[in-house]
C-alpha positions as a Markdown table, in Angstrom:
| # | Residue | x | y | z |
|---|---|---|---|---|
| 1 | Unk | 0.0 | 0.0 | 0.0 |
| 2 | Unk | 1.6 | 3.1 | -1.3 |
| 3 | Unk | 0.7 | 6.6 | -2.9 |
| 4 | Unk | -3.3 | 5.8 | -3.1 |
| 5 | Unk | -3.0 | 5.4 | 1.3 |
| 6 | Unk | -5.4 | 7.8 | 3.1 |
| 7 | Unk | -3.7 | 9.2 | 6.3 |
| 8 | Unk | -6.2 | 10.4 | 9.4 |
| 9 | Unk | -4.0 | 12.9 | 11.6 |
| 10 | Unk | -6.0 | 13.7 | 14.7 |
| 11 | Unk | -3.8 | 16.6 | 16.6 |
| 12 | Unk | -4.9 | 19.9 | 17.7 |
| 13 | Unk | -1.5 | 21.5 | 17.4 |
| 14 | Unk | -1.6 | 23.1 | 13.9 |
| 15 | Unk | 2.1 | 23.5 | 13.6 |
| 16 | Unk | 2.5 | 19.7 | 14.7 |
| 17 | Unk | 0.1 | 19.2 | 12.0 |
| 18 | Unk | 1.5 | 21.4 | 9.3 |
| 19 | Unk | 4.4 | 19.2 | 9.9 |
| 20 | Unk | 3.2 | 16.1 | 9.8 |
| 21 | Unk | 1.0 | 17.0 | 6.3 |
| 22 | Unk | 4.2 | 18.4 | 4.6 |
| 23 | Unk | 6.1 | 15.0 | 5.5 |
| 24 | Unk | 3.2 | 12.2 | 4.7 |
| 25 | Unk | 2.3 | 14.3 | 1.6 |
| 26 | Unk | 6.2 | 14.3 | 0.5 |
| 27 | Unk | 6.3 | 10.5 | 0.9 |
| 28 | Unk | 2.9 | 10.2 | -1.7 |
| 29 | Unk | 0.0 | 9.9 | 0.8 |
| 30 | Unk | -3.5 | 11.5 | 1.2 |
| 31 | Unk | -3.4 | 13.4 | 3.9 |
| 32 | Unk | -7.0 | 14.9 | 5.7 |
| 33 | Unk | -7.3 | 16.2 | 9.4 |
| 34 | Unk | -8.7 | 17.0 | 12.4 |
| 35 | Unk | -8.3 | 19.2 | 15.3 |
| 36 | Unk | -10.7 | 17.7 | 17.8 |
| 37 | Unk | -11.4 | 13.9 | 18.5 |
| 38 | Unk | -14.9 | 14.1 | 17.7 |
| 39 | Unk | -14.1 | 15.7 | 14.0 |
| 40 | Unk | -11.6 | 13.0 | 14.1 |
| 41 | Unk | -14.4 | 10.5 | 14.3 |
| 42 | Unk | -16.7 | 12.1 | 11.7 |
| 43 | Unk | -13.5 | 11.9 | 9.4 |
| 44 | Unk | -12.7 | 8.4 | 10.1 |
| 45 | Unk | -16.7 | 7.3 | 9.5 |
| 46 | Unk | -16.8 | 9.2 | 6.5 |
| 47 | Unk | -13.6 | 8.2 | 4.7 |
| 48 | Unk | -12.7 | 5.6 | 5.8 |
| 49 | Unk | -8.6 | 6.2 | 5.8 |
| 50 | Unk | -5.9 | 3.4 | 5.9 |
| 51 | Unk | -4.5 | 4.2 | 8.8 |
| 52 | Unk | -5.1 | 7.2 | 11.6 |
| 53 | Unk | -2.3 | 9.6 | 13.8 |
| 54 | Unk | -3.9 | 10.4 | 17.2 |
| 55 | Unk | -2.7 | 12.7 | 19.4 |
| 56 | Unk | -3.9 | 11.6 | 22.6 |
| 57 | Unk | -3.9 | 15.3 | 24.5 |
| 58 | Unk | -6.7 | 16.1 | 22.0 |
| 59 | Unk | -9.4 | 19.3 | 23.8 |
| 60 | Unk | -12.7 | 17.4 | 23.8 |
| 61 | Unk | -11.8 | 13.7 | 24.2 |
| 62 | Unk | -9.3 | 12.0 | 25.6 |
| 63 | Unk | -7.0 | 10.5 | 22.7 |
| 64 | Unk | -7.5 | 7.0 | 24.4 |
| 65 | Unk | -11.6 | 7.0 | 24.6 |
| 66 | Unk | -11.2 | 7.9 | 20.8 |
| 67 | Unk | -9.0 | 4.8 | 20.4 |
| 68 | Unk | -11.6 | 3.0 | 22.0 |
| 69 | Unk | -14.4 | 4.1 | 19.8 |
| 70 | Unk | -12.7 | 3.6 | 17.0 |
| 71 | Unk | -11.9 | -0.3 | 17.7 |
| 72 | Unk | -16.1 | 0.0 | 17.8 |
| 73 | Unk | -16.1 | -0.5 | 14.0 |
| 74 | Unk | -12.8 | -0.3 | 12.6 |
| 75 | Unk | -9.4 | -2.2 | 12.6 |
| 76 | Unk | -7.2 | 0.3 | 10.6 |
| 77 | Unk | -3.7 | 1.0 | 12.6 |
| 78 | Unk | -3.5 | 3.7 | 15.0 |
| 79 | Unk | -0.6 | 5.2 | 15.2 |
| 80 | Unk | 0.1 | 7.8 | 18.4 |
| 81 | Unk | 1.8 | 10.8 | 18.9 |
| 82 | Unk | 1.6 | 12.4 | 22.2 |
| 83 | Unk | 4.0 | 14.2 | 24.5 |
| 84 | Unk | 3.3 | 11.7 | 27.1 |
| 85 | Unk | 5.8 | 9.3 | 27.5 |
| 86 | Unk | 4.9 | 7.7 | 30.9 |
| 87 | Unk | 4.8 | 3.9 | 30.7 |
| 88 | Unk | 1.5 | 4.1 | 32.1 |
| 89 | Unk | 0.0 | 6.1 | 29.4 |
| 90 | Unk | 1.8 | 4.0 | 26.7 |
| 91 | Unk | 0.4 | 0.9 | 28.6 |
| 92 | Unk | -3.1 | 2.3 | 28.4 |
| 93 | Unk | -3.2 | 3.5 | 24.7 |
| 94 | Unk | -1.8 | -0.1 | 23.4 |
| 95 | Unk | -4.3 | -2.1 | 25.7 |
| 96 | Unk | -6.8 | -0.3 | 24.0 |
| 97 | Unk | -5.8 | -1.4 | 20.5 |
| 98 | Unk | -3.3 | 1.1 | 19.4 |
| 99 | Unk | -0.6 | -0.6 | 16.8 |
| 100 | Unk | 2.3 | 1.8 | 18.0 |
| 101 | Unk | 3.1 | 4.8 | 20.3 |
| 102 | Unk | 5.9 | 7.9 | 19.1 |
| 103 | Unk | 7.2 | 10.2 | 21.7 |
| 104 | Unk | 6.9 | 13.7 | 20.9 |
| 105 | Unk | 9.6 | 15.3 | 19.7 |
| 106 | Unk | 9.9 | 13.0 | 16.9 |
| 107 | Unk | 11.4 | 13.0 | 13.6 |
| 108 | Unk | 10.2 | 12.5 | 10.0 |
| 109 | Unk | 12.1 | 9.9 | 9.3 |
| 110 | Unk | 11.0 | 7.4 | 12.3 |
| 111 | Unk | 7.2 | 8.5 | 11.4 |
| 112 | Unk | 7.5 | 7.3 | 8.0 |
| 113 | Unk | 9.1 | 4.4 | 9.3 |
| 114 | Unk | 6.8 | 3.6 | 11.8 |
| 115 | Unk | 3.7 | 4.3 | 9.4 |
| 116 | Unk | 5.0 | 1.8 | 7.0 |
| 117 | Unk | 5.4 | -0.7 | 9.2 |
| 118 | Unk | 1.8 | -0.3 | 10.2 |
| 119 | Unk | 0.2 | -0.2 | 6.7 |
| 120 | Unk | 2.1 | -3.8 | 5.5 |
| 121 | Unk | 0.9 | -5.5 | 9.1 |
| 122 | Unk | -2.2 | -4.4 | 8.2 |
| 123 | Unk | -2.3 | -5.6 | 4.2 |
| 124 | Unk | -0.6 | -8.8 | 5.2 |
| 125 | Unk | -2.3 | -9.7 | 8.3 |
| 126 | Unk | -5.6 | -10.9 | 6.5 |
| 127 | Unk | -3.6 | -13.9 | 4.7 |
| 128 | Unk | -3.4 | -16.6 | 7.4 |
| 129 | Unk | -1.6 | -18.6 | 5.0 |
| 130 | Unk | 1.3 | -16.5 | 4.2 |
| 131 | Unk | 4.7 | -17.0 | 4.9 |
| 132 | Unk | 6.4 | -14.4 | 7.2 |
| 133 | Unk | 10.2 | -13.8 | 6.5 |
| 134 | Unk | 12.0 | -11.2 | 9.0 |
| 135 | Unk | 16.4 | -12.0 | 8.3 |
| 136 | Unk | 16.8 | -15.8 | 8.3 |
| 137 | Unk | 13.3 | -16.6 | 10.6 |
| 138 | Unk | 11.0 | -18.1 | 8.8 |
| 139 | Unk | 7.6 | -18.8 | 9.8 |
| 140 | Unk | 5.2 | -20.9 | 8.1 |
| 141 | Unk | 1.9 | -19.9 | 9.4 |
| 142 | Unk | -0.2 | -22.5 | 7.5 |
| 143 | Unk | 1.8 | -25.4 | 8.4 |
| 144 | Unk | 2.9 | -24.3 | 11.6 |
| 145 | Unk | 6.5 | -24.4 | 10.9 |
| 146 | Unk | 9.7 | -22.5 | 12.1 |
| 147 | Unk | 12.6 | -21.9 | 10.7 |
| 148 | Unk | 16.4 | -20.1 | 11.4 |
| 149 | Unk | 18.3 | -20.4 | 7.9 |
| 150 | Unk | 17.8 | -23.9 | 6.6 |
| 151 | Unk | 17.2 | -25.1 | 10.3 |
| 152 | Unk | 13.8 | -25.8 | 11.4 |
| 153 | Unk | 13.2 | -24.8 | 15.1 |
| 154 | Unk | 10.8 | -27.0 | 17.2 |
| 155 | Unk | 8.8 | -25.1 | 19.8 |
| 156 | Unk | 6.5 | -26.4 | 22.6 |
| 157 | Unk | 3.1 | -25.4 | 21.8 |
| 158 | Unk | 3.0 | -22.5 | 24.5 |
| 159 | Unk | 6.0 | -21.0 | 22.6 |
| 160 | Unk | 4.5 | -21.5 | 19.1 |
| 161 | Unk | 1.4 | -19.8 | 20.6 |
| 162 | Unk | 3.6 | -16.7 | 21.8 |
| 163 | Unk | 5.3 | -16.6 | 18.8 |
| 164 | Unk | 2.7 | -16.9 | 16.4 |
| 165 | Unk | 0.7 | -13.7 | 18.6 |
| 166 | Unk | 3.9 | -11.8 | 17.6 |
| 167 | Unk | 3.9 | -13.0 | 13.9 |
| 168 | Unk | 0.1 | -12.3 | 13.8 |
| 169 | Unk | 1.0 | -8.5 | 14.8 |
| 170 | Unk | 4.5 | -8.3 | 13.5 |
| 171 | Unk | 5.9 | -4.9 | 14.2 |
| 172 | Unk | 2.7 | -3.7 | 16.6 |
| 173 | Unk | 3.7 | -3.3 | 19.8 |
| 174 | Unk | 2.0 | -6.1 | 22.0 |
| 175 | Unk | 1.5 | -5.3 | 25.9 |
| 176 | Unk | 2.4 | -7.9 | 28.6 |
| 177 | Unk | -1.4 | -8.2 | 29.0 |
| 178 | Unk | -2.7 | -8.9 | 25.9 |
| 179 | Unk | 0.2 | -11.1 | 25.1 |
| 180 | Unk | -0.6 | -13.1 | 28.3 |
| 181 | Unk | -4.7 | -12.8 | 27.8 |
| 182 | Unk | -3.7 | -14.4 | 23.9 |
| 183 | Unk | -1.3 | -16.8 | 25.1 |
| 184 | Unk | -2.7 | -18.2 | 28.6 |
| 185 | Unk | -6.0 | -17.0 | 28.9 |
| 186 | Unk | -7.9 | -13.9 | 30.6 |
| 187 | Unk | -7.4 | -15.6 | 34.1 |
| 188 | Unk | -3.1 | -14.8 | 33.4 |
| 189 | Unk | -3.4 | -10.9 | 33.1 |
| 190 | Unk | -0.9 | -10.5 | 36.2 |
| 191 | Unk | 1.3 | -13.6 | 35.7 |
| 192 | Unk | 3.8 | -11.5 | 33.8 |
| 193 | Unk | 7.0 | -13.9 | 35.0 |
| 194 | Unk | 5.6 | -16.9 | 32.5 |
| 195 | Unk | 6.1 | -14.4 | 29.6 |
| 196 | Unk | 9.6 | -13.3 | 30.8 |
| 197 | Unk | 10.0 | -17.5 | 30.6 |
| 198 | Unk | 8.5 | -17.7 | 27.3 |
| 199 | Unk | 10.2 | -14.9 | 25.5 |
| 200 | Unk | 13.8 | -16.1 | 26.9 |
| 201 | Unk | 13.1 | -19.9 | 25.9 |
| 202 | Unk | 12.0 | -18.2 | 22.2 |
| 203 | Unk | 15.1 | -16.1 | 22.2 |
| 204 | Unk | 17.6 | -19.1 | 22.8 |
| 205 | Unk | 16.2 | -20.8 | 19.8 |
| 206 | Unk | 15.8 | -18.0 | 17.5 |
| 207 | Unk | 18.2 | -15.4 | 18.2 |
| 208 | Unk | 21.8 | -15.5 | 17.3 |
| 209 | Unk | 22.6 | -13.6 | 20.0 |
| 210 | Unk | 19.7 | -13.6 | 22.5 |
| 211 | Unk | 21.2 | -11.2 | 24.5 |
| 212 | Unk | 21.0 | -9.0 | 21.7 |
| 213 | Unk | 18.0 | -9.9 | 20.3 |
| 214 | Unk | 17.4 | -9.0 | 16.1 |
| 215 | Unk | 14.0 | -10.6 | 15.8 |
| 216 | Unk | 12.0 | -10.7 | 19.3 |
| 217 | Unk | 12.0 | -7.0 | 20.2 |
| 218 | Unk | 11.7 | -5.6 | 23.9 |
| 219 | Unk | 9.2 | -2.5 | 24.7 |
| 220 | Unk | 11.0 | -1.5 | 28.1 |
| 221 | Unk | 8.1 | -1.8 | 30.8 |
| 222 | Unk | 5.2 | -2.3 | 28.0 |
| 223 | Unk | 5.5 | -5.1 | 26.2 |
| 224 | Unk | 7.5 | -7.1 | 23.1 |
| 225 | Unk | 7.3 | -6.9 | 19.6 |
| 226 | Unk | 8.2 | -8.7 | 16.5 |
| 227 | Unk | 10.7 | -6.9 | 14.0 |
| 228 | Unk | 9.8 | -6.6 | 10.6 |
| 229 | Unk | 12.1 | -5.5 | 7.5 |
């Protein structure tokens, strides 16, 4: 998904979204705006975009109610921007089904980044059969397979559920909770040590150097994610 992508930016700063206009417009996409949550809404119902930048510090609705309503009706990726960098706030913007989370000051060049990222989960992630390549892994969704180069990897079945979570999302940032409530169950919200288990059992058979980790990604204090080219 390229130059025909349809960009929502939700932000109530016009400079901030002057800025952001300039860059996604530079880069080939369709840019259209709002400066309050509930135009935001209006904008996403009626145009359905491709993917939506949310400031969460908006002046009539908190940017994380407006996540929320969204996820109503609509799976497109939500991207945030907000000065808030608490972990807390992070925490509570991906539990309610944000893809990612930038850090304001930002630059163009992560933005862009990030937004790609989050357009090819989203055109991918409706082919349960395709085959996810990120370096030398190799996942075979279909046939539940794993591979590191030629070698194929064999995983328990709790670590081919966590991993194939992070395939099903790759490059969204997953929180400890939903990554437990997907794995586990909804009774495992708290039991955040079996993930720390999980991901280092993952990382000795996948990573190179799992220490160092090129595939399975750490979110300090909010979650895990899985890398994508």
């Amino acid at each position: 998904m390229g130059e025909d992508a349809c960009v929502l930016v939700v932000e109530d700063e016009r400079q901030i979204r002057r800025f952001i206009r300039t860059a996604l417009e530079g880069a080939g996409y369709r840019v259209i705006e709002s400066d309050t949550g509930r135009g935001g809404l209006a904008e996403a119902t009626a145009h359905k975009p491709n993917l939506v930048i949310l400031d969460l510090g908006l002046p009539d609705i908190d940017g994380t109610d407006l996540i929320g309503r969204l996820r109503e009706w609509t799976s497109i990726p939500i991207i945030i921007l907000s000065a808030r960098s608490a972990e807390r706030d992070k925490i509570g913007a991906l539990d309610r089904g944000a893809d990612d989370y930038l850090t304001k000051p930002f630059g163009t060049g992560e933005l862009l980044a990030r937004l790609r990222v989050a357009l090819r989960h989203r055109s991918s992630s409706a082919d349960e059969n395709d085959v996810i390549h990120v370096g030398e892994l190799r996942v075979e969704r279909s046939r539940r397979r794993v591979f590191v180069g030629t070698q194929e990897i064999h995983l328990t079945p709790i670590e081919y559920r966590l991993l194939s979570v992070l395939v099903k999302n790759a490059g969204k940032v997953l929180t400890h909770k939903v990554l437990l409530r997907e794995v586990w169950g909804p009774g495992y919200g708290e039991h955040a040590h079996y993930l720390h288990i999980y991901m280092g059992h993952l990382r000795r058979k996948l990573e190179q150097e799992p220490a160092r980790p090129r595939y399975l990604l750490t979110e300090v204090g909010v979650g895990y994610r899985l890398a994508v080219e």
